[in-house]
C-alpha positions in Angstrom: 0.0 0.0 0.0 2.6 2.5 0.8 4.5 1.4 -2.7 1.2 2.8 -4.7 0.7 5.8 -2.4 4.3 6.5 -3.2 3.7 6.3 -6.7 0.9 8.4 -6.7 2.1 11.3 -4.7 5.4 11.7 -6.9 3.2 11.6 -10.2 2.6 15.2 -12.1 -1.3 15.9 -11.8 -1.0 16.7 -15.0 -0.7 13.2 -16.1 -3.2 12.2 -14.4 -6.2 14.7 -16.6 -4.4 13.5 -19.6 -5.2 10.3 -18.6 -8.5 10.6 -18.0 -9.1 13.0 -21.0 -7.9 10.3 -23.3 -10.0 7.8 -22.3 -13.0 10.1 -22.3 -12.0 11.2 -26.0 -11.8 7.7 -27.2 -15.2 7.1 -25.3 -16.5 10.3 -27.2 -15.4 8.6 -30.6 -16.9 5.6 -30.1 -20.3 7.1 -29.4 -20.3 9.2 -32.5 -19.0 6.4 -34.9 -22.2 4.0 -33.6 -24.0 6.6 -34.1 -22.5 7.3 -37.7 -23.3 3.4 -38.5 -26.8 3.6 -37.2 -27.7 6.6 -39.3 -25.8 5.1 -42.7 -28.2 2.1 -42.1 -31.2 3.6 -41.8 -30.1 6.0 -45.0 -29.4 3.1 -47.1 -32.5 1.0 -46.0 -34.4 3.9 -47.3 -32.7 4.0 -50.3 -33.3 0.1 -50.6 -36.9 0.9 -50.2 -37.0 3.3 -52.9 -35.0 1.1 -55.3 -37.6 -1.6 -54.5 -40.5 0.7 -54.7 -39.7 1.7 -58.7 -38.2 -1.8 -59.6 -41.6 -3.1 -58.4 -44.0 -0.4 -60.2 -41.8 -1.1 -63.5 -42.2 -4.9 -63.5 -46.3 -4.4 -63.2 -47.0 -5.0 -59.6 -49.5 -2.8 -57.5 -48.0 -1.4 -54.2 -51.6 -2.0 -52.1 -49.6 -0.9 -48.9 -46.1 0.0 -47.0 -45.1 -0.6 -43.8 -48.1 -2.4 -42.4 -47.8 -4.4 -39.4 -50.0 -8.2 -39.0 -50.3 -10.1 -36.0 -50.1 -13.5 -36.7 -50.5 -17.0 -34.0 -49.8 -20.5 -34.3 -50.3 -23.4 -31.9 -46.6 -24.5 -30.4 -46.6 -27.7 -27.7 -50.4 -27.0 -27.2 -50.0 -23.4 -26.4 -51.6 -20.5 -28.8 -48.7 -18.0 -29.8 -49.1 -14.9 -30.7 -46.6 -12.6 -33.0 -46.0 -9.6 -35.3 -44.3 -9.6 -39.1 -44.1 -6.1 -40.5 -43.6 -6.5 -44.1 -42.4 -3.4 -46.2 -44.6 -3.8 -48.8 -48.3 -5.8 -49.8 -48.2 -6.3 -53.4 -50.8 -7.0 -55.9 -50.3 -8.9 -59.9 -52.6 -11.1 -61.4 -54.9 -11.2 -58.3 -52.2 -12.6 -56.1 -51.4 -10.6 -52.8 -47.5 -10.9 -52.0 -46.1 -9.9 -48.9 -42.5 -8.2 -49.8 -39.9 -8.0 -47.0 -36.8 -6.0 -48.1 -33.1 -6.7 -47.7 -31.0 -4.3 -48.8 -27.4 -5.5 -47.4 -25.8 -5.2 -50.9 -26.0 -1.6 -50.9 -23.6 -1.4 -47.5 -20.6 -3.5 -49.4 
């Protein structure tokens, strides 16, 4: 114990708010790069959507509805389950409903 307080009471204060004001710049960094990738996702999923949107209107289908949210159940080990999909889009062509869920990963590479 008296090795550390030793230690400690011939180091520079200085070092000491350097130390701390790196780690809280590399803390700092990290927030606003997650928050970079979360906002490039969400830009490029849109963008996905749109793509989608006009490649589906140009091959004949009918866009009935976006974003809409079903609940859905099915029986597991006796038991009624109950869940949510939320397609992107409900499409329509030759009188045949198609649910459309989007991946857009290729635009990110």
């Amino acid at each position: 114990m008296d090795q550390i307080y030793h230690i400690l009471k011939n180091v520079n204060p200085f070092y000491f708010i350097l130390f701390f004001l790196f780690f809280l710049l590399g803390w700092l960094m990290r927030k606003i790069y997650k928050l970079f990738m979360f906002l490039r996702v969400i830009l490029f999923g849109k963008l996905g959507e749109k793509e989608a949107r006009n490649l589906l209107i140009k091959n004949g289908y009918e866009i009935l509805e976006e974003q809409l949210t079903l609940k859905g159940k099915l029986l597991e080990n006796k038991k009624m389950r109950f869940f949510f999909i939320r397609p992107d889009f409900l499409v329509k062509k030759n009188n045949i409903n198609i649910l459309l869920k989007l991946k857009p990963e290729n635009l990110l590479q």
